[in-house]
C-alpha positions, 0 to 999 in steps of 0.5 A: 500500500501506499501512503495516503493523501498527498503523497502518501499511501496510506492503507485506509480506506474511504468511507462510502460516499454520502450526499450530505450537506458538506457535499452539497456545499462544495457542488455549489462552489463546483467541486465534485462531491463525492462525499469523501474529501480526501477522494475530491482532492485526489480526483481534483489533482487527477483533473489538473485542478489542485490549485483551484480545488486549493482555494475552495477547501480553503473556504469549506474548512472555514465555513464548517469550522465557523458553524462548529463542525469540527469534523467536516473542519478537519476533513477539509484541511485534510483536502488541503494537506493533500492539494497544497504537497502537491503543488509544493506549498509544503508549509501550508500542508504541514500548518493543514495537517496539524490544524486537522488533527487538532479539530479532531482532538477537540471531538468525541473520539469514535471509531470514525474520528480515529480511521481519519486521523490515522489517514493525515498522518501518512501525508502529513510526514509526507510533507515534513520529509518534502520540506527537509523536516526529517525529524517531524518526518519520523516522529509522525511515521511512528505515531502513524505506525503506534495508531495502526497497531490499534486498527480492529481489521487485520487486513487495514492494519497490515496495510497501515503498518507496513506503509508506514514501517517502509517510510519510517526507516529512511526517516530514521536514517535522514534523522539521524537515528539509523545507519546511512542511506545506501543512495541519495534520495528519500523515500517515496513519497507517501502520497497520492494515493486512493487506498490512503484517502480517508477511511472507509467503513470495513 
């Protein structure tokens, strides 16, 4: 498996899509819908329209966090995670990925909360590696890796555990904490990825 999102492949899988108000919010502002905002931006990136689908995550994830819909909040930032490292804004993915994870910090914990936190973290080391960051590269690759071990399917946790176990070693050894690279270069991006975008009920 890939990592996630963004660069990463991330063994999650998306929740099926539903058509609800957050889809229909961003159909108005023309963006496809699908119910799974990780998907929207994979699909967007598909299209050639990152850049675009950039400025109307930006504007989703405000609206929803202003009418207190944390969630729908951090699912837009995770949108925004995924479209800004692919179009190198890595600074403005990391600030995405870390504001994500703390609006579902700020929720009741649920099975769902938990599969789409597991989801940022692929990308969100993704893009501290990519912004030379190898330190926050690794530290979110092991947190990455401690969550997966607690995912109730076998088949996702085998998915999650090995994606992030492969990046995690050449993050250790640009950190410092492992024995040298044999060549140049990081690890494959964890990136843009279906099997990485978002959850998805088992």
């Amino acid at each position: 498996m890939a990592l996630a999102a963004g660069g990463a492949q991330t063994g999650g899988s998306a929740p099926p899509a539903r058509r609800g108000r957050g889809q229909g919010a961003l159909a108005s502002q023309g963006l496809k819908g699908s119910g799974n905002e990780a998907l929207d931006a994979l699909e967007a990136i598909r299209r050639g329209e990152a850049a675009e689908a950039l400025d109307r995550f930006r504007r989703e994830a405000a609206a929803r966090e202003g009418r207190g819909d944390l969630p729908g909040a951090a699912k837009a930032d995770l949108a925004i995670l995924i479209l800004a490292r692919r179009l190198g804004r890595y600074q403005e993915a990391i600030g995405a990925g870390r504001r994500a994870l703390e609006l579902l910090s700020r929720g009741t914990p649920s099975d769902e909360s938990r599969r789409w936190e597991l989801s940022i973290y692929g990308p969100f080391g993704t893009a501290y590696a990519e912004a030379g960051d190898w330190a926050e590269a690794r530290r979110y690759f092991e947190e990455g890796l401690q969550l997966a071990a607690a995912v109730p399917s076998a088949v996702r946790r085998l998915r999650f555990t090995g994606a992030f176990s492969q990046h995690l070693a050449p993050s250790l050894r640009r950190s410092g904490a492992g024995p040298p690279l044999r060549r140049r270069g990081g690890p494959r991006p964890l990136g843009v990825s279906r099997a990485a975008a978002g959850p998805r009920s088992s």
